[in-house]
KEFI-276851 format. One record per residue (C-alpha): x, y, z; residue in one letter; residue number from 1; chain. Coordinates in Angstrom, 1 decimal, decimal comma, padded with zeros to 4 digits, always signed. Each point is the difference from the previous one (the first is absolute). Last residue first. Example, Ala and Ser with C-alpha at 12.3 -4.5 7.8 and 13.67 -1.06 7.14 Angstrom:
2
      x      y      z type seq mol
 +013,7 -001,1 +007,1    S   2   A
 -001,4 -003,4 +000,7    A   1   A
//
This chain:
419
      x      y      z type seq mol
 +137,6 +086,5 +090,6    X 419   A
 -002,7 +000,2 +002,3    X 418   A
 -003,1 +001,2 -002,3    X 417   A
 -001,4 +003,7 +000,4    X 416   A
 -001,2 +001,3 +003,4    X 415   A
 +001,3 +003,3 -000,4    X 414   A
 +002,8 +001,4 +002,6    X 413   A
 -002,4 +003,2 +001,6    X 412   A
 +001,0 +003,1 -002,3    X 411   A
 +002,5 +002,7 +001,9    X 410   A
 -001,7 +002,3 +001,8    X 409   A
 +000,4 +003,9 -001,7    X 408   A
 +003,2 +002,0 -000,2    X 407   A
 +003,3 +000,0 +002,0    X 406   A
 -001,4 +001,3 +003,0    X 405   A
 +001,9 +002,3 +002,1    X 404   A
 +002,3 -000,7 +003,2    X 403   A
 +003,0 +002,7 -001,7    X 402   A
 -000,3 -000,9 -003,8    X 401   A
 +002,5 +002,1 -001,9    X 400   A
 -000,6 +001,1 -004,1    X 399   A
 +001,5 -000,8 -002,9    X 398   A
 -001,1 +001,3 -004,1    X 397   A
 +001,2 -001,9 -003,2    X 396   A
 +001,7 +002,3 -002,2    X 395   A
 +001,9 -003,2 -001,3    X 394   A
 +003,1 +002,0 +001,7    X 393   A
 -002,0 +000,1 +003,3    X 392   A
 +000,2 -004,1 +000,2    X 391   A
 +003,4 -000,2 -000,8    X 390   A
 +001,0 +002,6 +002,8    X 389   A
 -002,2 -001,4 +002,3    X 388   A
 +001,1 -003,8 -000,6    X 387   A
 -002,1 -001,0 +003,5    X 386   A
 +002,4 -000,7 +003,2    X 385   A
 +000,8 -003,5 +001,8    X 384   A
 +000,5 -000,9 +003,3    X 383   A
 +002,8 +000,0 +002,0    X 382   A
 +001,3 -003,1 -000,1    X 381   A
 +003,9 +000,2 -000,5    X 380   A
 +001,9 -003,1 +000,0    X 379   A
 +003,6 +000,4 +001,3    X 378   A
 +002,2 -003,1 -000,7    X 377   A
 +003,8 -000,1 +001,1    X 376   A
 -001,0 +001,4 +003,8    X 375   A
 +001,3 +000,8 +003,1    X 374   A
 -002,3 +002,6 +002,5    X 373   A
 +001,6 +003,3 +000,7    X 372   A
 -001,0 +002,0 +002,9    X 371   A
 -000,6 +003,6 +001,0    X 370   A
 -002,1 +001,2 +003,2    X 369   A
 -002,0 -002,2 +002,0    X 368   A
 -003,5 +001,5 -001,1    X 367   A
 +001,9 -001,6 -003,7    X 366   A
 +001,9 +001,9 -002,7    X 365   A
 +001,1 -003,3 -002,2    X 364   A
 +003,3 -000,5 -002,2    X 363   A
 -000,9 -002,9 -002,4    X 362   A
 +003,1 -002,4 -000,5    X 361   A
 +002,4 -001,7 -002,4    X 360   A
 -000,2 +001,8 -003,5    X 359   A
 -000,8 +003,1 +002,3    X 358   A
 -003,3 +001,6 +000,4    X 357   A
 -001,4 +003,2 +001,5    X 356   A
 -001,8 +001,4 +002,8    X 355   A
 -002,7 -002,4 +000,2    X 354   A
 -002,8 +000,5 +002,6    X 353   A
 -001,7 -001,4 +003,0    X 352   A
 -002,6 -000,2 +002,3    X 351   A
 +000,7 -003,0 +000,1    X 350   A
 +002,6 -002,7 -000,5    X 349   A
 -001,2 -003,8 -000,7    X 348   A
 +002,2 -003,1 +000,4    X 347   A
 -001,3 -003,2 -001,2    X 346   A
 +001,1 -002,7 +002,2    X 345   A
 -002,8 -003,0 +000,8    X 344   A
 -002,1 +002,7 +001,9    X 343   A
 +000,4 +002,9 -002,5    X 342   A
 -000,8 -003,1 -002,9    X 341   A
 -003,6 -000,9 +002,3    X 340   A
 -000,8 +003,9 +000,5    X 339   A
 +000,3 +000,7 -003,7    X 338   A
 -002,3 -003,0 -001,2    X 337   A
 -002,4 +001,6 +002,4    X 336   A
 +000,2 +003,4 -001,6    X 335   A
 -000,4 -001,5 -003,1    X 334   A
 -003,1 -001,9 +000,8    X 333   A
 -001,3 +003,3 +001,3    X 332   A
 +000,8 +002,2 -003,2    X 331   A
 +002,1 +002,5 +000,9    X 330   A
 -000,9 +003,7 +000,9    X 329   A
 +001,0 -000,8 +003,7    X 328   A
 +003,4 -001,1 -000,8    X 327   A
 +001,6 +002,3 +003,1    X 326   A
 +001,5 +003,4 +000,9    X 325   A
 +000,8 +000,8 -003,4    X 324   A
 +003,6 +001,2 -001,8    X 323   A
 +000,4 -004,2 -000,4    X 322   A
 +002,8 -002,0 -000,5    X 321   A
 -000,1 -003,9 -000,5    X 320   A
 +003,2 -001,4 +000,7    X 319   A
 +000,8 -003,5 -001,1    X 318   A
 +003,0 -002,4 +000,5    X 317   A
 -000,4 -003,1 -002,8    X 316   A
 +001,8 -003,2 +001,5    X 315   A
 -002,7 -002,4 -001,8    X 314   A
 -002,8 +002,5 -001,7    X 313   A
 -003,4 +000,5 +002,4    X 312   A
 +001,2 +003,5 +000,5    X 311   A
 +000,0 +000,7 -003,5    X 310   A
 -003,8 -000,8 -000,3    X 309   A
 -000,8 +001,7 +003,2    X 308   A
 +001,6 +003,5 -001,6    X 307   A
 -001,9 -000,8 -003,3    X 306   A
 -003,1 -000,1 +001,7    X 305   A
 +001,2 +002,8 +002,5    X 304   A
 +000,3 +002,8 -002,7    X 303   A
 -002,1 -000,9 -002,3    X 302   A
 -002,9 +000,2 +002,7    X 301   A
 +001,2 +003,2 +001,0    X 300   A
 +002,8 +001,3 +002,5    X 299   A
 +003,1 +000,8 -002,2    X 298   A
 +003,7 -000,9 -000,3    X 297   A
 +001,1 -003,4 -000,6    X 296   A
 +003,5 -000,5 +001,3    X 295   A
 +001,9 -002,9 -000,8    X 294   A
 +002,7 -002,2 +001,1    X 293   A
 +000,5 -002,9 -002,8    X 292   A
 +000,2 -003,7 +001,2    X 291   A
 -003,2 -000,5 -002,4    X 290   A
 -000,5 +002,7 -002,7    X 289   A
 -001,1 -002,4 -003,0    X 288   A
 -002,6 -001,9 +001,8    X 287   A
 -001,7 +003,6 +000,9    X 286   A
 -001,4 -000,5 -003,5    X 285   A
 -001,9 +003,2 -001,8    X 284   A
 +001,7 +002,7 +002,2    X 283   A
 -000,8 +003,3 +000,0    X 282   A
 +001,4 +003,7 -000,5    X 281   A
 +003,6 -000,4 +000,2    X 280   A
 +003,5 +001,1 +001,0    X 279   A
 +002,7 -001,9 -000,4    X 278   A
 +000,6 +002,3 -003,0    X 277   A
 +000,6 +002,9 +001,7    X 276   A
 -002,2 +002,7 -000,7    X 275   A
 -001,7 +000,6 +003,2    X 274   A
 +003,9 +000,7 +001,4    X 273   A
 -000,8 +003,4 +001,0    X 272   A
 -003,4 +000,6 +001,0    X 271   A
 -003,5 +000,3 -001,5    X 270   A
 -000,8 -003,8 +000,7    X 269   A
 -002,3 -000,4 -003,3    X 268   A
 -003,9 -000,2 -000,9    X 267   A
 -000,8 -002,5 -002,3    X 266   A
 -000,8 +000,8 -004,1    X 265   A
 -001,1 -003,2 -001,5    X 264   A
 -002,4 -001,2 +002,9    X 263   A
 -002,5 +002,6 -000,8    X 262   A
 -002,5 -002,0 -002,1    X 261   A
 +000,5 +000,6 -003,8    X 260   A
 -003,4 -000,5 -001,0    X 259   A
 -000,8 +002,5 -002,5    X 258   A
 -002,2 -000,9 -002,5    X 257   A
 +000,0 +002,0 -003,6    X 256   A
 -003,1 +000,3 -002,7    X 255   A
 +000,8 +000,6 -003,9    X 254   A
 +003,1 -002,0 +000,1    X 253   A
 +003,3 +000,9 -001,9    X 252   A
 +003,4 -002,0 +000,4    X 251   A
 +003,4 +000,2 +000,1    X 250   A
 +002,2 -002,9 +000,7    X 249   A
 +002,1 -002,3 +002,5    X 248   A
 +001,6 +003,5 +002,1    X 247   A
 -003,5 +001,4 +000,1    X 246   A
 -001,6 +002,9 -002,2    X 245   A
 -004,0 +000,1 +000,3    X 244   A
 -001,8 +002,7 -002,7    X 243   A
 -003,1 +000,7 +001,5    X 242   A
 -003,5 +000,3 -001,6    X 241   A
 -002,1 +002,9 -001,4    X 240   A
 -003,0 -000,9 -002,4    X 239   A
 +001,5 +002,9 -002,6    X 238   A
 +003,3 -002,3 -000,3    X 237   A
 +002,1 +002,0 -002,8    X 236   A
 +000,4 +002,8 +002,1    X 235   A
 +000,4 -000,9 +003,7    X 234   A
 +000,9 -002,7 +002,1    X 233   A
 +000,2 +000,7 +003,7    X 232   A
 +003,9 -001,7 +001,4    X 231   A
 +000,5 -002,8 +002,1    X 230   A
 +004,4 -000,1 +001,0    X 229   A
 +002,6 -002,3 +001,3    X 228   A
 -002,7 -003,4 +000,5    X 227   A
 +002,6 -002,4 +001,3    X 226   A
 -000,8 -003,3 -002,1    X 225   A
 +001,7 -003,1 +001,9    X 224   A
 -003,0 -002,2 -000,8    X 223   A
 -002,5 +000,4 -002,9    X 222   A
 -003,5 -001,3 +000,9    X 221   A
 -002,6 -001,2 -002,7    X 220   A
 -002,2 -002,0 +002,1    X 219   A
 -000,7 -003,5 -001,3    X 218   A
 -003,5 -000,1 +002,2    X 217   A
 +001,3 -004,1 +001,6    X 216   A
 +003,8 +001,2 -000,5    X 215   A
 -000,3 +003,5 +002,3    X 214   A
 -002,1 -001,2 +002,2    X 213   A
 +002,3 -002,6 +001,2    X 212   A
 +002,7 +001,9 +000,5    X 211   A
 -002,0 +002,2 +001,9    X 210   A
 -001,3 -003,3 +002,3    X 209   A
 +004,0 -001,0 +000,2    X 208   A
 +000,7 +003,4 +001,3    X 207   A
 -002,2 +000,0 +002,5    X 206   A
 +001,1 -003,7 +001,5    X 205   A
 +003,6 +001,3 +000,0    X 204   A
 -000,9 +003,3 +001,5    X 203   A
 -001,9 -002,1 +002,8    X 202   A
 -004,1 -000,2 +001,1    X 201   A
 -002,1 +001,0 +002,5    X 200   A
 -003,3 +001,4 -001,5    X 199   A
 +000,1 -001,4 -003,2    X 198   A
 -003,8 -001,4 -002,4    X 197   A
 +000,3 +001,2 -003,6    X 196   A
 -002,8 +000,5 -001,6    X 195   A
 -000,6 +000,0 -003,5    X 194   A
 +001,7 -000,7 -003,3    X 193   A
 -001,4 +003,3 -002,1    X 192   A
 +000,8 +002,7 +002,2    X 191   A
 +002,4 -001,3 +003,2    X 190   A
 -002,0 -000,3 +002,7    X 189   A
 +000,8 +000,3 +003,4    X 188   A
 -000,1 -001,4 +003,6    X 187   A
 +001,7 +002,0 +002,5    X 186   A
 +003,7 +000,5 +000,8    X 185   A
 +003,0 -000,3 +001,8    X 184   A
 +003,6 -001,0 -001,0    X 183   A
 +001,9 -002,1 +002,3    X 182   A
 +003,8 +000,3 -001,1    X 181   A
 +001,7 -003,4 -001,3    X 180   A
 +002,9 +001,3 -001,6    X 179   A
 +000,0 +003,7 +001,2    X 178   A
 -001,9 +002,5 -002,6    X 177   A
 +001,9 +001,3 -002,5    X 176   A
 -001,7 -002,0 -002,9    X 175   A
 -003,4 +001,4 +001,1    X 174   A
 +001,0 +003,3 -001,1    X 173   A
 -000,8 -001,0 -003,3    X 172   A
 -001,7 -003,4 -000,4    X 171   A
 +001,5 -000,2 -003,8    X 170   A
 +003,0 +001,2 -000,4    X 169   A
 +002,1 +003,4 +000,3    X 168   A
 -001,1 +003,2 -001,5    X 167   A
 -003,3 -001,9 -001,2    X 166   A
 -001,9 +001,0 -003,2    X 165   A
 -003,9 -001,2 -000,2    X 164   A
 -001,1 -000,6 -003,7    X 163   A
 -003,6 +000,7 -001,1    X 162   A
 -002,5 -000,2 -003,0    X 161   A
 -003,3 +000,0 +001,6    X 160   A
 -001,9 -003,0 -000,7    X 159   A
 -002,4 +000,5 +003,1    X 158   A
 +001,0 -002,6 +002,7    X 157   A
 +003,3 +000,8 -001,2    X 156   A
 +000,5 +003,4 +000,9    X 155   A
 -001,6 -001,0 +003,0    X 154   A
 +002,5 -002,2 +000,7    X 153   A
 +002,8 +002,3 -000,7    X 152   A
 -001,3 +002,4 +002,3    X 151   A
 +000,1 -003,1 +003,1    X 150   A
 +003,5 -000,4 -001,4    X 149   A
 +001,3 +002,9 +000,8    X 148   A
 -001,6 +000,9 +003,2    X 147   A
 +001,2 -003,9 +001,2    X 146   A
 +003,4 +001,3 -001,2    X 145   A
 +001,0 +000,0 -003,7    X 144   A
 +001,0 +004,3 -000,4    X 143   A
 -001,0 +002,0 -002,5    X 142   A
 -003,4 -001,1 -002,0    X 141   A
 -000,4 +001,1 -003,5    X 140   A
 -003,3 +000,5 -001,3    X 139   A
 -002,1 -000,2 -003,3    X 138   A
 +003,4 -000,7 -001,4    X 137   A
 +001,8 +000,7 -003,4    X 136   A
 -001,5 +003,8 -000,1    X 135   A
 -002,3 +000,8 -003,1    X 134   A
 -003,1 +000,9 +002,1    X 133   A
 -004,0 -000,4 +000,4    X 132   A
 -001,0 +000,5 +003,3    X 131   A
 +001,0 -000,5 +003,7    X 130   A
 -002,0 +000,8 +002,9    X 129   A
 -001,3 -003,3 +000,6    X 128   A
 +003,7 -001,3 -000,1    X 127   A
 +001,2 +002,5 +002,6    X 126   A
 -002,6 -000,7 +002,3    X 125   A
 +000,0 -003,7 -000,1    X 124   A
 +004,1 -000,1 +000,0    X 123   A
 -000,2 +002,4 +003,3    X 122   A
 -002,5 -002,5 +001,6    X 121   A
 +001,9 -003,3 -000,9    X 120   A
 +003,4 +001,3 +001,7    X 119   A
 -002,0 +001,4 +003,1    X 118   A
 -001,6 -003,1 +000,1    X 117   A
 +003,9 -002,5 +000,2    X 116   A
 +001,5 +002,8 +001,8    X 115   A
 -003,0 -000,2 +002,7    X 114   A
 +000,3 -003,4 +000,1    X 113   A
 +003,6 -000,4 +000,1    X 112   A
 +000,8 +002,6 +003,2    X 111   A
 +000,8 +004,0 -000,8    X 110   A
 -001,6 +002,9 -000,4    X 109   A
 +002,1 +003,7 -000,3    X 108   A
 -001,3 +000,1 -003,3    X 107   A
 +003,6 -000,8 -001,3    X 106   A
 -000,6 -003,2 +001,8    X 105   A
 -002,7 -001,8 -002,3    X 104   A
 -001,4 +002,1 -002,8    X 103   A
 +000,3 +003,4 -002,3    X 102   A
 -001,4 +001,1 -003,2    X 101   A
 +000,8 +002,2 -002,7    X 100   A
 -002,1 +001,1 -002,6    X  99   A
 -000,6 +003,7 +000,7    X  98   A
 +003,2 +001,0 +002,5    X  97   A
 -001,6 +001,1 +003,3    X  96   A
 +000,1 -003,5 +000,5    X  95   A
 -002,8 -002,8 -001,0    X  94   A
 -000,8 -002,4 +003,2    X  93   A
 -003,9 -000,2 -000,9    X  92   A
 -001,0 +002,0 +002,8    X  91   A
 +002,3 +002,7 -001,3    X  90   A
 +003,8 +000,5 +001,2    X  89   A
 +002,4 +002,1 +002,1    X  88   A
 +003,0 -001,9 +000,2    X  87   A
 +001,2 -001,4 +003,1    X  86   A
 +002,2 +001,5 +002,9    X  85   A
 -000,4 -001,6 +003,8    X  84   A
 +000,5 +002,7 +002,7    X  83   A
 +001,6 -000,9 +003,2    X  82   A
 -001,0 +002,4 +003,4    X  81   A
 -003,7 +000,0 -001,0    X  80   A
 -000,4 -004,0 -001,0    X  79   A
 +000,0 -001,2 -003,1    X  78   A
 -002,6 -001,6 -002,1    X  77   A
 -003,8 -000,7 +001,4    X  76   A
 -002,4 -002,9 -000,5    X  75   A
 -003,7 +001,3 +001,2    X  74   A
 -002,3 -000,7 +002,9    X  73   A
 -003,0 +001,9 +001,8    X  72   A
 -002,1 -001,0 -003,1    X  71   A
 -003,4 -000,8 +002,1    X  70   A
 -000,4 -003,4 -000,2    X  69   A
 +003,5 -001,1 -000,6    X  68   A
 +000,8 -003,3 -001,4    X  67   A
 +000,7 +001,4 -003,5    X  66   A
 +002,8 +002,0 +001,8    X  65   A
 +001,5 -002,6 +002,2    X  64   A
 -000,3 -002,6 -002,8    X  63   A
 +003,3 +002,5 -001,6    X  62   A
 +002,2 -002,8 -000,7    X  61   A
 +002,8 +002,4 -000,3    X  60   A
 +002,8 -002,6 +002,0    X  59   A
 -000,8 +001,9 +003,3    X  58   A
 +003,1 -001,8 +002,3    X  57   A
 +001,4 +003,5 +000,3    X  56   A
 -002,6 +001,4 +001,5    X  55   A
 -000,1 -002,2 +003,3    X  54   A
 -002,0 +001,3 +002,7    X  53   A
 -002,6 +002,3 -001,9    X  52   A
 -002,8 +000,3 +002,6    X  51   A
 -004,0 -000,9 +000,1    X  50   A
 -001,6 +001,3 +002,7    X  49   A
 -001,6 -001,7 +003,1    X  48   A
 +003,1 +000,6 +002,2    X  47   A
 +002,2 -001,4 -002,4    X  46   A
 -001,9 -002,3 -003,3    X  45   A
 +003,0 -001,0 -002,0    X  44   A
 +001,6 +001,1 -003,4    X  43   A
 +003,0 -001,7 -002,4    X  42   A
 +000,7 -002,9 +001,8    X  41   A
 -002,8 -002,4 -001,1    X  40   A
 +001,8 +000,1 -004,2    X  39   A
 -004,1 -001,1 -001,1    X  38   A
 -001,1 +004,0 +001,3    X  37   A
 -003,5 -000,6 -000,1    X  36   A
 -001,2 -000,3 +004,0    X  35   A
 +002,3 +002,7 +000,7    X  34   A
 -001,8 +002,5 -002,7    X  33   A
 -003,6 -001,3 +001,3    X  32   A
 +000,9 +000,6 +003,6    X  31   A
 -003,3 +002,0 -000,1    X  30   A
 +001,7 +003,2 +001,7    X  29   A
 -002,0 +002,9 -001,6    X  28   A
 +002,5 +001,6 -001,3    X  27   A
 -000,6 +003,5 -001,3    X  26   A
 +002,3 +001,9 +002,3    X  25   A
 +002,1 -002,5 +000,2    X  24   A
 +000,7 +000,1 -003,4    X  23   A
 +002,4 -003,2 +000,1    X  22   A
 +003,2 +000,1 -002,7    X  21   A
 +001,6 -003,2 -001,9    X  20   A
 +003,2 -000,8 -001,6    X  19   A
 +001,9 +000,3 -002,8    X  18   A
 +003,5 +000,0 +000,1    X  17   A
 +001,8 +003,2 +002,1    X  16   A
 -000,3 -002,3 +003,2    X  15   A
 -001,3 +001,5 +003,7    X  14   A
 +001,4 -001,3 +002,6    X  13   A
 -002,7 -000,9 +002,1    X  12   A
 -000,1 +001,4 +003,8    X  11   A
 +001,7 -002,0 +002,5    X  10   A
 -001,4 -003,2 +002,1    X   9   A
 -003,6 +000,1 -001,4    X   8   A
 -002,6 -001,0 +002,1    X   7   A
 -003,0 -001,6 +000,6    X   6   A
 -000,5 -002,2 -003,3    X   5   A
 -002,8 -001,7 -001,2    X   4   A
 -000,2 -001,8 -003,1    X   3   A
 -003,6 +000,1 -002,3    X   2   A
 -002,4 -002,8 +000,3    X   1   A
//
């Protein structure tokens, strides 16, 4: 039985993540897409049609597109007002640069179990491709998220000489995340060890199972490693190869993985006062900022996650500003978790925008005219924007998704051994 629904209350707010698009020209309105969808929110059957009602809780399962009879479905990026930037890439994740590969994030995918394939994928393709060389690594993996690690574990599965470097440690952006954050995924498998069955689970509990990883395949990893430069080797190396400088060591590795994400370079307040040093871009354990006033500026997921976290801090005074009308592109337990803190005290200003900061307020323009909100802690969520300029000095090639496929259906989750 697929879920009914008779109306929707607003129009769906439409997320720049992935999410999915109905040709309803070509659909033939089985319910089939409905009926698949494991996250139940997602799409609903409205007037005898299935409807998107809830993008933003799509967590990339893509069951709506194998479900479909007809192909009337497909995962898009973007939306026509807000464009997404990835690279332009192959089926096989390889860059306009020959040899270089990309996963996870920088794609312009996110969630564990697509990072966790996508990571695997791009190591399979670059390793078949590779030949005889004199470099130190068959491949050299940057970045040791779930991406990271799932090309590691390839390189492993087939005796690939391979070390991942990590500008921070190991879990990557993961690290950031609120203590306690609910992270969702599907079930996955990481190459080699098998599956790995999460749908709900913590950054604590996520961490632990990559830690874990790591020891059981003895995964070369080298942590705090900022990758400053990946140059083409030439003349004495007729197999080709880069030559991989970080602040731990240089390197050379005949194949290269990208999986960077794009949590390292987050958008910024453009107004004076953004630099302050009170000033932030996350918070990893509200614990620490209790009693504090704080403003947390933005209208994502981020945005009110860590906003409700802070809120829930003894004799902590919260103000979540918005520029948006409402939260409508949040997830819908996050939007409930929202309206529960606004009732017990959170206070929430719309429709609004920062004029600048001061080391003890945020001055806002407002529909009521001009404010100032106090604050000693200011925590900036406002998403996060792909290393162009890095990326387009490895000649690597971008482009901007506006609603347009990514590439083809990601592979159905195997059926290998729980692990």
């Amino acid at each position: 039985m697929y879920r009914l629904r008779v109306e929707l209350a607003s129009p769906p707010s439409t997320p720049l993540s992935l999410h999915p698009r109905i040709d309803a020209g070509a659909c033939i309105c089985s319910g089939a897409c409905v009926a698949a969808c494991p996250e139940q929110d997602v799409l609903a059957m409205i007037g005898g049609r299935p409807r998107l009602v809830q993008p933003s809780a799509c967590v990339g399962h893509a069951d709506c597109l194998r479900s479909c009879p007809v192909s009337a479905i497909e995962l898009v990026l973007g939306s026509a007002d807000r464009a997404v930037e990835v690279p332009v890439m192959s089926g096989a994740f390889e860059t306009t640069v020959p040899g270089l590969h990309v996963a996870g994030e920088i794609t312009g995918v996110g969630l564990i179990h697509n990072a966790v394939a996508q990571g695997a994928q791009a190591a399979r393709a670059a390793l078949d491709g590779a030949g005889r060389h004199d470099c130190v690594h068959d491949l050299v993996v940057i970045g040791a998220g779930p991406a990271g690690l799932g090309a590691a574990l390839e390189a492993r599965r087939r005796g690939a000489r391979c070390t991942v470097f990590e500008r921070t440690e190991l879990g990557g952006a993961i690290r950031s995340y609120p203590r306690q954050k609910v992270v969702m995924s599907a079930p996955f498998d990481f190459p080699g060890l098998g599956k790995v069955v999460l749908r709900r689970t913590t950054k604590e509990a996520l961490l632990a199972v990559l830690e874990d990883v790591v020891q059981r395949a003895e995964l070369a990893i080298v942590e705090r490693a900022e990758v400053t430069a990946i140059t083409a080797l030439t003349g004495l190396h007729p197999a080709g190869g880069f030559r991989i400088a970080t602040t731990a060591c240089t390197t050379t590795a005949h194949r290269v993985v990208l999986a960077i994400g794009r949590r390292s370079t987050p958008r910024r307040l453009a107004v004076p006062g953004a630099d302050l040093p009170h000033v932030v871009h996350g918070v990893a354990d509200p614990a620490q900022h209790a009693g504090q006033r704080v403003a947390v500026i933005g209208g994502g997921d981020s945005a009110v996650e860590i906003a409700v976290a802070l809120a829930a801090q003894p004799r902590t005074h919260v103000t979540l500003v918005h520029r948006g009308a409402d939260f409508g592109r949040c997830k819908p337990d996050n939007q409930r978790a929202l309206a529960h803190a606004r009732a017990a005290g959170l206070a929430v200003r719309l429709r609004s925008t920062v004029r600048a900061v001061t080391p003890d307020r945020v001055d806002l323009v407002t529909p009521d005219g001009p404010t100032a909100i106090a604050a000693s802690l200011v925590v900036c969520c406002l998403g996060a924007e792909l290393p162009s300029r890095w990326l387009r000095g490895l000649g690597i090639a971008l482009r901007e998704l506006r609603g347009e496929p990514l590439h083809a259906t990601p592979p159905h989750p195997s059926r290998q051994r729980t692990w």
